[in-house]
C-alpha positions, 0 to 999 in steps of 0.5 A: 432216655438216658443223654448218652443215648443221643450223644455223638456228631449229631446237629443242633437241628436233630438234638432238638427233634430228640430233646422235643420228642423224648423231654418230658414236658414236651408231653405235657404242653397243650394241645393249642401249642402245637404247630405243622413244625412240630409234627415234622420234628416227631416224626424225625424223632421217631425215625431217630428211635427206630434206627436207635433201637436195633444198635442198642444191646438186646434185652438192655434196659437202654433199648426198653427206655427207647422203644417205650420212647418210641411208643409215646412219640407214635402216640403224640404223632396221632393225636397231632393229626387227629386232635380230640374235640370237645365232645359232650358228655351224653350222646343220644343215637338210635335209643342208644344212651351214650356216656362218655368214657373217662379211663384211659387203659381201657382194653376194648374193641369198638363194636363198630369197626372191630378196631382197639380203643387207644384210651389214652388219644381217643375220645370213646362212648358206651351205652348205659343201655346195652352196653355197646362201646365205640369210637367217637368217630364211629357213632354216626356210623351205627346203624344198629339201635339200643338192644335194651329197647328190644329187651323193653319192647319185645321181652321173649326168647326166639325158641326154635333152635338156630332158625336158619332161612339160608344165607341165599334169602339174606342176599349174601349180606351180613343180617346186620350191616349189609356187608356182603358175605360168602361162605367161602370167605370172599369178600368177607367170612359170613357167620352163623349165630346159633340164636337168630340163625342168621349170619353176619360178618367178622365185625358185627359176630366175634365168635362170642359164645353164650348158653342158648335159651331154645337149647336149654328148654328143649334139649336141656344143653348148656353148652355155649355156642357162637352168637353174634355181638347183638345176640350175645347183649341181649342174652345178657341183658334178658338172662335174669328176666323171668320169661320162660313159662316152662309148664306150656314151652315144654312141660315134658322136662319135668319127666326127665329133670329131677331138679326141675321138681325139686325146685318147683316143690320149694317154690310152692312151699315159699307161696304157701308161707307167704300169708304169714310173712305177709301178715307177721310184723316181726317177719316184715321187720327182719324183712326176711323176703330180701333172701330173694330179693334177686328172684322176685318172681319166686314169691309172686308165682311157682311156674315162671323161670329166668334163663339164670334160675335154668343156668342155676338149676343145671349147676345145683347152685339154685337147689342149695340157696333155695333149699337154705331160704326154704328152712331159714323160712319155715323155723320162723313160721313153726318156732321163732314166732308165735304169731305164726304157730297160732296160725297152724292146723290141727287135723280134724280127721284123727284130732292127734299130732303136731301142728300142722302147717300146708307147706309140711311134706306130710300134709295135704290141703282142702282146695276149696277151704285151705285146712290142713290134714294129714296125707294119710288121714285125708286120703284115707278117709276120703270123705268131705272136708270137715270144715267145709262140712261145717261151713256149708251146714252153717250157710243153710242155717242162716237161709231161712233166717234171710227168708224170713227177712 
């Protein structure tokens, strides 16, 4: 603050409470240095500000100097009386993996007490697991454990849509910390979360909303509903996790989602390629399959989904990256590399046309066998596969031989 601001009949006792609470080293001295005298001359300092602030002209860059002032003196005044301990680095509390935090502008609330982290005075944690953040003070108060445990443990979404059991068989308590709660807001508000179905008080469900896995599968909805602050980390945590077997959840979606189709077709095609990835050097070498690095499950089977690939699937993103990879694929296989084009079929029913690969559109592919034909000549014909035929005649042949051995 400027001098004149202080200037005046003022004592020598007040001129020091203003020069201590207001000069810049004064913020800079250990924490050891302080003593109780101290505490009485910021809050005299802070009182002076506060009865400084309304004399000054309003808006006036004098009276925005004083009350960030008065700021920094209130936050002195809170870390004299409540000093910072020496808290360690890693903190270990019901599967939770708590790290100290460094940033001191964090704007966050505690997940504990529902109260601002003040960065700049207060020592804070957060779970590498599931993310949950609170005060060091509040920590041994968490009675919830690590939500990625669970995720580890029990990787399966609760399907029924909001299962509520009543708020009379949760005793009118809050699902998790017990706190009492009334629909009527007495004591304290009691919060549905359309996931579990239960509810829980304002600490433990801040009205966060988040795409609900039951609604999606069953009624194709994506629109966010409130969830709780522990189902809202789960989802989170569970969003890319391809857990959802949609052909035995519900395999009636198929009828009404075209894209559900369109998909699924692409995801087969990609199996199909996989033998000649598997087997081609300079596929491996342009490691090609890292186009899906973020969807694994894509070339190890064509019936599993992640909330993320449903989410991705409703907003079309899906259809166009895949269908993308789908092509890049498919012109390595039929005109980049050799190796691969070796590796096609000629149809053996009309002996005419390209050559043909299983993941063609216009082809059809022997169950048993894996030749490639021409849709129209396979059914068709309707008749043996040829080179079943030929594998079968050979078998035969080479009985009486073992025979006569």
């Amino acid at each position: 603050a400027e001098p004149e601001l202080f200037s005046g009949s003022r004592t020598h006792s007040t001129d020091r409470t203003m020069d201590l609470g207001l000069a810049e080293d004064h913020f800079s001295r250990p924490v050891g240095s302080f003593v109780a005298s101290d505490i009485e001359q910021l809050k005299l300092a802070i009182e002076e500000c506060k009865k400084l602030i309304p004399e000054l002209p309003e808006h006036s860059e004098r009276q925005k100097d004083t009350v960030v002032k008065l700021i920094h003196l209130r936050l002195k005044l809170q870390e004299l009386k409540d000093p910072e301990e020496d808290e360690p680095n890693l903190r270990v509390l019901l599967e939770h993996r708590f790290s100290k935090e460094k940033s001191k502008s964090v704007k966050q609330n505690c997940d504990k007490c529902n109260t601002f982290i003040w960065g700049l005075i207060q020592t804070w944690y957060t779970c590498t697991g599931c993310y949950y953040r609170c005060h060091s003070k509040c920590m041994n108060l968490i009675t919830k454990p690590c939500v990625k445990s669970k995720v580890s443990h029990q990787s399966a979404y609760e399907l029924s849509i909001c299962p509520e059991i009543g708020l009379d068989r949760q005793d009118y308590r809050c699902a998790e910390c017990r706190t009492p709660i009334s629909l009527r807001g007495i004591p304290s508000e009691a919060r549905q979360c359309d996931y579990t179905g239960q509810y829980y008080c304002s600490t433990c469900h801040w009205n966060d909303t988040a795409i609900v896995p039951a609604r999606v599968i069953h009624n194709w909805e994506f629109e966010p509903r409130k969830v709780c602050r522990s189902s809202l980390r789960y989802l989170a945590l569970m969003i890319a996790r391809p857990v959802l077997r949609l052909k035995e959840i519900n395999p009636l979606l198929f009828n009404f989602v075209e894209e559900l189709v369109e998909i699924r077709k692409l995801r087969q095609d990609i199996l199909l390629m996989k033998p000649y990835f598997v087997t081609c050097k300079e596929a491996m070498e342009a490691r090609l399959f890292l186009q899906l690095q973020d969807r694994q499950h894509f070339v190890e089977n064509d019936d599993m989904y992640s909330l993320q690939d449903l989410i991705d699937i409703y907003s079309g993103r899906l259809s166009c990256s895949l269908t993308e990879i789908h092509t890049t694929f498919a012109k390595h296989i039929k005109l980049d590399c050799e190796r691969c084009q070796a590796k096609g079929f000629v149809c053996e029913l009309c002996k005419e046309g390209d050559i043909l690969f299983p993941f063609d559109s216009h082809t059809s592919v022997c169950h048993d066998c894996s030749a490639v034909f021409h849709r129209d000549c396979y059914y068709d014909n309707s008749t043996t596969c040829p080179r079943c035929a030929r594998m079968t005649e050979r078998k035969q042949d080479e009985m009486p031989h073992v025979k006569e051995a």
